[in-house]
C-alpha positions as CSV (number, residue, x, y, z in Angstrom):
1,X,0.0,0.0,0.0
2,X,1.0,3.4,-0.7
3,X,0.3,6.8,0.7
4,X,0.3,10.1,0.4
5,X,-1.0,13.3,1.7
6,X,0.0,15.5,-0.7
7,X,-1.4,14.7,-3.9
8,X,-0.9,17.9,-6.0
9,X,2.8,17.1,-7.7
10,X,1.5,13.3,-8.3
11,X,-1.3,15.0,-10.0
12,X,0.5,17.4,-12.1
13,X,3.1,14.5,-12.9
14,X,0.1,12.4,-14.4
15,X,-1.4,14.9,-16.2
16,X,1.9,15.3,-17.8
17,X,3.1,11.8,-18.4
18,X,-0.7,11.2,-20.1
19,X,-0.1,14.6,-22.4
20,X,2.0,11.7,-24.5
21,X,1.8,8.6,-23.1
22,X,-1.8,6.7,-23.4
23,X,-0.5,3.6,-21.8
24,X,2.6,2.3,-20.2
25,X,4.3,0.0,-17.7
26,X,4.9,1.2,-14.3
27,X,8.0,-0.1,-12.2
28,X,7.0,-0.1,-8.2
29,X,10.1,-1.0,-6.7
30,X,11.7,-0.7,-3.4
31,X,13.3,2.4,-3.7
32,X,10.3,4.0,-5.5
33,X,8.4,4.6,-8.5
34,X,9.8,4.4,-12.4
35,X,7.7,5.1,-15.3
36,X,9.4,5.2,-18.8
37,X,8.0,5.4,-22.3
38,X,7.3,6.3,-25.5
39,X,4.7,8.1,-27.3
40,X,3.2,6.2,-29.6
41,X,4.5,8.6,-32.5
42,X,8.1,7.8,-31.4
43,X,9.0,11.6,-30.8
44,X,9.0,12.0,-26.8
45,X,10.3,9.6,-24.3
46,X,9.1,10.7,-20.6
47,X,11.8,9.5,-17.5
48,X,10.4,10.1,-14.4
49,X,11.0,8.7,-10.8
50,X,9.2,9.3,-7.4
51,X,11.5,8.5,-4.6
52,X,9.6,6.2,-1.5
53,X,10.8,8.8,0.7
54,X,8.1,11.2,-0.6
55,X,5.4,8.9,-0.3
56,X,4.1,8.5,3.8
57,X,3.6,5.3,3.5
58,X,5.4,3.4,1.4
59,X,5.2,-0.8,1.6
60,X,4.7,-2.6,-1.8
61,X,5.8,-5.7,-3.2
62,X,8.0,-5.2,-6.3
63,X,6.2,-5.8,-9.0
64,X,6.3,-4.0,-13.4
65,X,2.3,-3.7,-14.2
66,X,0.6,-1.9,-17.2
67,X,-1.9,1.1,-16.5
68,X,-4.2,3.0,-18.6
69,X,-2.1,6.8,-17.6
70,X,-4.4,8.5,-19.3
71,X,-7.7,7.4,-17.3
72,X,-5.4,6.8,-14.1
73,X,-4.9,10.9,-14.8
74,X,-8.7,11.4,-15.3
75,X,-9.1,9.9,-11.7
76,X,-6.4,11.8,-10.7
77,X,-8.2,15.1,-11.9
78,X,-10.9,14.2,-9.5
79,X,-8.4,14.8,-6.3
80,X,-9.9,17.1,-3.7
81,X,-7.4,19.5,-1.7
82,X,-7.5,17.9,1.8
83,X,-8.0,14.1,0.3
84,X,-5.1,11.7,1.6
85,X,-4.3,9.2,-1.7
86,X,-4.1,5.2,-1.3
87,X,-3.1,3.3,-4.1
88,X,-2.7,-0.4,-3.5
89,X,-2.3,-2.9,-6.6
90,X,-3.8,-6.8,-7.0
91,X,-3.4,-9.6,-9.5
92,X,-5.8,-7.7,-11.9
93,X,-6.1,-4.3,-10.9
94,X,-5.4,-0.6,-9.2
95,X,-6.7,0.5,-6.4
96,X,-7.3,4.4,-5.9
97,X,-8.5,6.0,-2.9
98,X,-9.3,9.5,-1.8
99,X,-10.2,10.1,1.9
100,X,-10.9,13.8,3.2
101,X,-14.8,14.9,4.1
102,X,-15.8,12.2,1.2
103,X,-14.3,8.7,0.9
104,X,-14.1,7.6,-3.1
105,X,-12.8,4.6,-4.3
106,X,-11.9,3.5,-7.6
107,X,-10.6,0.4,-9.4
108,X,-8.4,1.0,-13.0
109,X,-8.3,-2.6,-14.5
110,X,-4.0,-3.8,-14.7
111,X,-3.5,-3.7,-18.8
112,X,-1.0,-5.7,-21.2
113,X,1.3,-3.4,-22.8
114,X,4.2,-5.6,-23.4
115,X,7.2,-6.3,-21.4
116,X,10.0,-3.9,-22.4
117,X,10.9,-0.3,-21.2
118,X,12.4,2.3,-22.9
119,X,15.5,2.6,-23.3
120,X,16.7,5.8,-22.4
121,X,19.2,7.7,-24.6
122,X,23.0,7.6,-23.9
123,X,23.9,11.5,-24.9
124,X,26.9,13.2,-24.1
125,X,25.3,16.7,-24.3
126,X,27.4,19.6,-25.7
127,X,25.3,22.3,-24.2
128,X,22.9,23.0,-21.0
129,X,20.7,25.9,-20.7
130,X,18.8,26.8,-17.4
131,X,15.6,28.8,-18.3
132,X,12.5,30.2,-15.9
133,X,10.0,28.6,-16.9
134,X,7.7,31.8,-17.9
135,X,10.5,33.3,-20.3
136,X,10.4,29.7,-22.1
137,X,6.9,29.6,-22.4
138,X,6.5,33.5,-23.4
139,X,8.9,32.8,-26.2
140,X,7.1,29.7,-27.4
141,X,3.4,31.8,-27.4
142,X,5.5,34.4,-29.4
143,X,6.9,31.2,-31.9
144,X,3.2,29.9,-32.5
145,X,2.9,33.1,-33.9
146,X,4.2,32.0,-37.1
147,X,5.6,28.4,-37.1
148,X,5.0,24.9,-36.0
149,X,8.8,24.1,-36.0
150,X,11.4,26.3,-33.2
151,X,15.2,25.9,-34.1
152,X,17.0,26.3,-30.7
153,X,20.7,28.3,-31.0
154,X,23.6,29.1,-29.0
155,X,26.4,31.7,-30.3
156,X,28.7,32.9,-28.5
157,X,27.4,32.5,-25.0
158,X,24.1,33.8,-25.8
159,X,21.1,31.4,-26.4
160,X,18.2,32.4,-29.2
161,X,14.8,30.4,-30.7
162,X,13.6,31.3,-33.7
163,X,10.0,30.2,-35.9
164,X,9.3,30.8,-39.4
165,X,6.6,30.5,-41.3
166,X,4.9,31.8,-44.3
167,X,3.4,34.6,-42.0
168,X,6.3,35.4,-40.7
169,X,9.3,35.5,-38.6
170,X,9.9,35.5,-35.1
171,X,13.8,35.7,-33.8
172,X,14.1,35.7,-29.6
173,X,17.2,36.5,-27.3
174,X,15.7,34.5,-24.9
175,X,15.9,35.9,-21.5
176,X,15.4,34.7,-18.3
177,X,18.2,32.8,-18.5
178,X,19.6,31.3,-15.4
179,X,23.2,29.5,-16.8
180,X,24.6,28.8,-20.3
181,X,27.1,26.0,-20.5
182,X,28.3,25.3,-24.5
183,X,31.1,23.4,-25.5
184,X,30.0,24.3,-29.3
185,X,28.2,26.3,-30.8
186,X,24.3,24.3,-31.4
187,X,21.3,24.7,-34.5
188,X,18.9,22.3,-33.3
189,X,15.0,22.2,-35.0
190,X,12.3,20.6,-32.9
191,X,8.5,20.5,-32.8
192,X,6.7,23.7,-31.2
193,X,3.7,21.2,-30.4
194,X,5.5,19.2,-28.4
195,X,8.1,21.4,-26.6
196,X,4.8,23.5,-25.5
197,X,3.4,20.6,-24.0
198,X,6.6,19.1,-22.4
199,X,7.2,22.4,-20.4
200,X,3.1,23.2,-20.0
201,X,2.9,21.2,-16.0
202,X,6.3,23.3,-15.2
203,X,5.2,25.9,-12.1
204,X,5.9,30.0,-12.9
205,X,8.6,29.5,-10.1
206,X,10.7,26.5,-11.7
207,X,13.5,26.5,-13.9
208,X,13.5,24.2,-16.9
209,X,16.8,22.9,-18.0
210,X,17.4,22.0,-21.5
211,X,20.0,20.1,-22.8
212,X,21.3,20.1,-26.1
213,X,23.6,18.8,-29.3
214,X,23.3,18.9,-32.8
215,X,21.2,16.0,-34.6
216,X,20.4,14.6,-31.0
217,X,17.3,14.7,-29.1
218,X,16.9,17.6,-26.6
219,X,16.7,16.3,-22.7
220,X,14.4,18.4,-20.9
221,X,14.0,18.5,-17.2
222,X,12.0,20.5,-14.8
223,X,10.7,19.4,-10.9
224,X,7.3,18.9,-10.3
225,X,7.6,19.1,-5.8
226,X,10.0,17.7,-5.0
227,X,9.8,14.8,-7.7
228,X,12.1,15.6,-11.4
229,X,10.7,14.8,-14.6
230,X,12.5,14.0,-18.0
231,X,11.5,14.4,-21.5
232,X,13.9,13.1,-24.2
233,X,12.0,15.5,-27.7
234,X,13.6,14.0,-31.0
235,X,15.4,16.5,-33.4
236,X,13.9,17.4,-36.6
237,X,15.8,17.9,-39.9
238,X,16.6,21.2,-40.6
């Protein structure tokens, strides 16, 4: 069985993770919680990890079980702001409980989504930007403007995004930046789509960090609580 009081980062973690992922396997382990995967388009890999030590209880046999994340996230949704989580797993199923003023119970049926998990990508990453989380997202509402592609690059020292389109062009010094770290100079071209929807569940006080090199995916990382979420976003050719 597994508890925990405060439900808001889990939340926010599911809601993200189901943004991609429809299904997956979950790892319940006895140092925590693993969930890696693919969507099924093959352009985002999610990494994330919930220590035990977050949970209050924490007392669960080891076990690697498919779950439906994106109805587990619709439960999820249904979280009150004083209601204590239990999740507990069987042979065949989930079990999901909120306990505050109301007592709810739900049972999400185990599914069959194969045996592997991802693999996640060995990079030795040229360049690391640290970013508020605002600035980024600013700059990606300005990129919509005009494109549906961004092309991320660092020049000496300084870190810009750009979007073009047949409406337009939009070119962005990004600020808000926290640390640049280059070994080289990077012109990287990923999807707007999904970078806006990696970086959507970051809070207005968190700093994303993204990681890059040329024709390599970008790693993406922000905490959600106390818990740290990865996205791996595939490159595009430019």
């Amino acid at each position: 069985m597994i508890v925990l009081k405060n439900v808001d980062f889990f939340k926010k973690a599911l809601e993200a993770i189901s943004s991609f992922i429809p299904e997956g396997n979950v790892r319940f382990s006895d140092k925590g919680i693993f969930f890696k995967a693919v969507d099924p388009s093959q352009v985002v890999l999610v990494d994330y990890f919930i220590d035990k030590k977050l949970f209050d209880e924490y007392s669960i046999e080891p076990n690697f079980v498919g779950i439906d994340m994106v109805e587990l996230n619709k439960i999820l949704q249904r979280v009150l702001l004083k209601d204590k989580l239990t999740l507990d797993l069987s042979d065949a199923e989930l079990k999901i409980k909120f306990e505050s003023d109301l007592k709810r119970s739900f049972r999400l049926p185990l599914i069959d989504v194969g045996t592997e998990e991802a693999k996640i990508p060995v990079v030795k990453y040229d360049s690391k930007i640290v970013i508020g989380s605002v600035s980024l997202k600013e700059i990606m509402r300005d990129a919509k403007l005009f494109g549906s592609s961004v092309v991320l690059k660092i020049n000496n020292g300084k870190f810009f995004i750009e979007a073009r389109g047949p409406q337009g062009t939009m070119d962005s010094e990004a600020t808000g930046v926290s640390k640049i770290e280059s070994a080289s100079d990077i012109h990287s071209k990923f999807s707007l789509n999904f970078f806006q929807t990696i970086i959507n569940e970051a809070d207005a006080s968190e700093k994303i960090t993204l990681e890059l090199k040329n024709d390599s995916p970008m790693r993406v990382s922000f905490n959600i609580g106390q818990s740290k979420i990865v996205f791996y976003l595939a490159h595009m050719l430019l």
